[in-house]
C-alpha positions as CSV (number, residue, x, y, z in Angstrom):
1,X,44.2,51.9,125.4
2,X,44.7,55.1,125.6
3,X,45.5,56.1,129.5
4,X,46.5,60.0,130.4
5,X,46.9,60.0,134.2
6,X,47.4,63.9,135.7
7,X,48.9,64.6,139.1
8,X,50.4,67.8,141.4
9,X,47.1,69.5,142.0
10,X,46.5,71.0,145.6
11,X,45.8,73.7,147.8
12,X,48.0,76.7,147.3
13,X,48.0,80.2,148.5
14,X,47.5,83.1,146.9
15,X,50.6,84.1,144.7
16,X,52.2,80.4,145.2
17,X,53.2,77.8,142.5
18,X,52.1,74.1,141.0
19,X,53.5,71.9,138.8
20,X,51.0,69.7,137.4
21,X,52.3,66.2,135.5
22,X,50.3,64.4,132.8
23,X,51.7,60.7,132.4
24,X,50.5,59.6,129.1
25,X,50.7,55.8,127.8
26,X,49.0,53.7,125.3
27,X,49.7,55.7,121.9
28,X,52.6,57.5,120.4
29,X,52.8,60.7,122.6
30,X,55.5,62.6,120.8
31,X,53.5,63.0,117.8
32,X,50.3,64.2,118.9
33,X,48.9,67.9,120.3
34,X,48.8,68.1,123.7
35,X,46.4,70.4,125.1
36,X,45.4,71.6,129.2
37,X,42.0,72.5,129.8
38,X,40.4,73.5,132.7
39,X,37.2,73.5,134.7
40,X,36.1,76.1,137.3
41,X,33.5,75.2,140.0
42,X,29.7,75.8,138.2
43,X,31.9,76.9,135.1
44,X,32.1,75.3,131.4
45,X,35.3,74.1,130.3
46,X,38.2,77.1,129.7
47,X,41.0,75.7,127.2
48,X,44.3,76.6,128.9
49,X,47.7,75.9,127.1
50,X,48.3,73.8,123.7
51,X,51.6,72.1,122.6
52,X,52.6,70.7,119.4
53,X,54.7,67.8,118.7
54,X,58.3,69.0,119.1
55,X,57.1,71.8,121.3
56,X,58.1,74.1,118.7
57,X,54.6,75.9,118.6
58,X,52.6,76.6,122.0
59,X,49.3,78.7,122.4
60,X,48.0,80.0,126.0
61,X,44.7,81.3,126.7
62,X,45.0,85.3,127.7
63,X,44.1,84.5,131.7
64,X,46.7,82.6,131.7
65,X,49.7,84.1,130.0
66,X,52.8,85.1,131.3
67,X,52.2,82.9,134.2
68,X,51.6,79.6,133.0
69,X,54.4,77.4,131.3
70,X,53.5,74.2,129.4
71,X,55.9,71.7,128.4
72,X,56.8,68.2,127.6
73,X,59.4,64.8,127.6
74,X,58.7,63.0,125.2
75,X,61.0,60.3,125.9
76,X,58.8,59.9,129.6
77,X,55.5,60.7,127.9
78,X,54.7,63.4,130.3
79,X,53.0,66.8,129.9
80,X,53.9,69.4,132.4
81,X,52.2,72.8,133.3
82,X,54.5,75.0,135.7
83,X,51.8,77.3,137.3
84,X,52.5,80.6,139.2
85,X,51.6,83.4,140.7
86,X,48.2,81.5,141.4
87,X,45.0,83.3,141.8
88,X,41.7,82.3,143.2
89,X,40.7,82.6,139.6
90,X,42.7,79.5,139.0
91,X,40.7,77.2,141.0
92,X,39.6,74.6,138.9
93,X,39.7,70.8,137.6
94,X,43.2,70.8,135.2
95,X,42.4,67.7,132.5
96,X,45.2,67.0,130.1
97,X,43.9,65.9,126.6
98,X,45.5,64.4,123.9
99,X,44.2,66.7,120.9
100,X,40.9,67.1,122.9
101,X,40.2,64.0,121.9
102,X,41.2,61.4,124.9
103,X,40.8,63.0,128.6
104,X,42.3,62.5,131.9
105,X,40.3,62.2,134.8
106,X,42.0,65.8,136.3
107,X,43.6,66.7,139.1
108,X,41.9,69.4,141.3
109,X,44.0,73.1,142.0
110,X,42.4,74.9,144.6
111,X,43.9,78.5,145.5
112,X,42.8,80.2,148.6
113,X,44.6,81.5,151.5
């Protein structure tokens, strides 16, 4: 059974940092996409960051560039997403999906001051 369990969300100021966790079990995590996607209070789903098997090839969507870092262990089957210089923009549900295919149940970021 696939099981992707997130964790690190919170309440952060303005300008602070997160580092969200994805622990991933129940199918062969180094070989898949990993993707973060998030979902803002009364909004639709906003695809985040992407990373291929091998982290040789990683996307990020435009609002988040340049302050967002995705990576991943593949020997602890864990997805990471370093997050700063928050914004209240960035409130939202983070789910971690393997390929968009199998979902977390997210972790909630909330930035406010």
């Amino acid at each position: 059974e696939v099981q992707l369990v997130e964790s690190g969300g919170g309440l952060v100021q303005p300008g602070g940092s997160l580092r969200l966790s994805c622990a991933a079990s129940g199918f062969t995590f180094s070989i898949h996409i990993m993707h973060w996607v998030r979902q803002a209070p009364g909004k639709g789903l906003e695809w985040v960051s992407g990373i291929n098997s091998g982290g040789g090839t990683i996307g990020y969507a435009d609002s988040v560039k340049g302050r967002f870092t995705i990576s991943r262990d593949d020997a602890k089957n864990a997805l990471y997403l370093q997050m700063n210089s928050l914004n209240p923009e960035d409130t939202a549900v983070y789910y971690c999906t393997q390929g968009l295919g199998y979902w977390g149940q997210g972790t909630r970021v909330t930035v406010s001051s």
